[in-house]
C-alpha positions as CSV (number, residue, x, y, z in Angstrom):
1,X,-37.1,-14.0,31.9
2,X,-35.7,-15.3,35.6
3,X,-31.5,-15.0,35.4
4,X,-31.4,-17.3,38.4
5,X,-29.9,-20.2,37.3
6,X,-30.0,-22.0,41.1
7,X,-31.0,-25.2,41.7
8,X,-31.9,-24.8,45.2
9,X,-34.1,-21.4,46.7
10,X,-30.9,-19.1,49.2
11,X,-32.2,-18.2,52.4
12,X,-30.7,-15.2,53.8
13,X,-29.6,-16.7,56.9
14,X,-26.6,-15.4,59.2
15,X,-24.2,-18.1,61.3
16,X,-20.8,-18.3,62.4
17,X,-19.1,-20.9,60.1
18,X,-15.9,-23.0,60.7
19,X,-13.9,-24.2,57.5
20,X,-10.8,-26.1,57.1
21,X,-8.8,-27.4,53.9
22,X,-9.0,-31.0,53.2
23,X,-6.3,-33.0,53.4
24,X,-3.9,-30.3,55.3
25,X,-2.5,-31.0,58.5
26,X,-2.0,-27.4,59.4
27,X,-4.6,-26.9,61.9
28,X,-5.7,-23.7,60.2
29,X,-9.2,-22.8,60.5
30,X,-10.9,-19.8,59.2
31,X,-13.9,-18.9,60.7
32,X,-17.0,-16.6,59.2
33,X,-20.6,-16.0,59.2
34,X,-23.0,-17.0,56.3
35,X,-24.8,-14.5,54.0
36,X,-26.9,-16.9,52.5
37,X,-27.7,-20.5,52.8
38,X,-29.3,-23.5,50.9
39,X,-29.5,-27.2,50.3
40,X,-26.4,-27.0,47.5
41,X,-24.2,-24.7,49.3
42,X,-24.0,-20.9,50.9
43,X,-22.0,-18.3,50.8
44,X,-19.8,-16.9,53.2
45,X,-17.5,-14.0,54.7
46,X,-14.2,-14.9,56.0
47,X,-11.4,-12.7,57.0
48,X,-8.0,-13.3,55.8
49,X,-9.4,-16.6,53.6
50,X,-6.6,-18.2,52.1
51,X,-8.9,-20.2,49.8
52,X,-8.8,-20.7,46.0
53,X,-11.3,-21.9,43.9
54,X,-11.9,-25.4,43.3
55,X,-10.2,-26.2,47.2
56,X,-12.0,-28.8,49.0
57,X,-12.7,-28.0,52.4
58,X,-14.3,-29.5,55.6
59,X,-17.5,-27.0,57.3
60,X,-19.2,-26.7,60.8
61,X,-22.1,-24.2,60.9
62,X,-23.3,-23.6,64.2
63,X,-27.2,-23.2,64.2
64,X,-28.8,-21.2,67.5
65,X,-31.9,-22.4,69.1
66,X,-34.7,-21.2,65.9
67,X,-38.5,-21.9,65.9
68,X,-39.7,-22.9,62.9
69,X,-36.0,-24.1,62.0
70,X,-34.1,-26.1,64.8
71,X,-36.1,-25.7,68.1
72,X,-32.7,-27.0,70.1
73,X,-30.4,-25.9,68.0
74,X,-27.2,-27.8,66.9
75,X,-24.2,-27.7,64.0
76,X,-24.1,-29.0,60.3
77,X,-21.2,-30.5,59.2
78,X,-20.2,-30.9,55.8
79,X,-17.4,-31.2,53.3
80,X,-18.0,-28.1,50.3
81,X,-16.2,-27.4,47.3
82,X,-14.8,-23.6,47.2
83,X,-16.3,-22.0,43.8
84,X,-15.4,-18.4,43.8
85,X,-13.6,-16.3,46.3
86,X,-14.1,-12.5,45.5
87,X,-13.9,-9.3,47.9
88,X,-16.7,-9.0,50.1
89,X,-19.6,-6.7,49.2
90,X,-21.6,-7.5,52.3
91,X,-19.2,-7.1,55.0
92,X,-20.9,-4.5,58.1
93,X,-17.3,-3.1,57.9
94,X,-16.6,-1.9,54.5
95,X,-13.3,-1.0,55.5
96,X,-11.8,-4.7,56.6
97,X,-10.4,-4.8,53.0
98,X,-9.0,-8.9,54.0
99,X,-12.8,-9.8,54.2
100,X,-13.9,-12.1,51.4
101,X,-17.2,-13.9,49.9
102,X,-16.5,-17.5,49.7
103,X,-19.2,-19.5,47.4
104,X,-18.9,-23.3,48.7
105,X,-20.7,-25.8,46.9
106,X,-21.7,-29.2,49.3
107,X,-20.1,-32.5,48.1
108,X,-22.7,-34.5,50.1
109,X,-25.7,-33.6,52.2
110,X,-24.7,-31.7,55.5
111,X,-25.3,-34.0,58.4
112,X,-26.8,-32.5,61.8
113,X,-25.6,-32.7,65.2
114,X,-27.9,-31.9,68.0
């Protein structure tokens, strides 16, 4: 029997992410790289997130030139709902104990920008 409950396939992709909360005026960004990507949402590592579930927040992903993928490259841009924030398990350093895995689920379809 297949446990994977996803609606959409997770690619194990890695790029540098840029998220902000909706609706504050703050300016704070926190910045991180993606462990995973798909059509529905990805998961990321961000230092120091201060990020609860159920936040909305605002995403750039920065894609590098990829053939097969984006020959030019360009950024996705997106607004995501946060879903679960746990400790990171898949940080390179183990010992950055402010790392965390943030699960964001898109609102709406990411739009491109090349």
């Amino acid at each position: 029997m297949d446990s994977d409950r996803r609606k959409h396939k997770r690619l194990p992709l890695k790029f540098t992410v840029l998220c902000q909360k909706v609706g504050l005026s703050d300016g704070r960004l926190y910045s991180g790289n993606t462990v995973n990507v798909s059509p529905g949402g990805m998961l990321v590592e961000v230092n120091n997130a201060k990020l609860r579930d159920g936040e909305l927040v605002s995403v750039e992903m920065t894609v590098p030139p990829t053939e097969g993928l984006l020959e030019y490259g360009g950024s996705f841009s997106s607004y995501a709902r946060v879903v679960r924030v746990a400790p990171s398990e898949y940080m390179v350093r183990p010992t950055n104990s402010l790392a965390s895995s943030v699960a964001i689920e898109f609102c709406e379809s990411p739009r491109l920008r090349v």
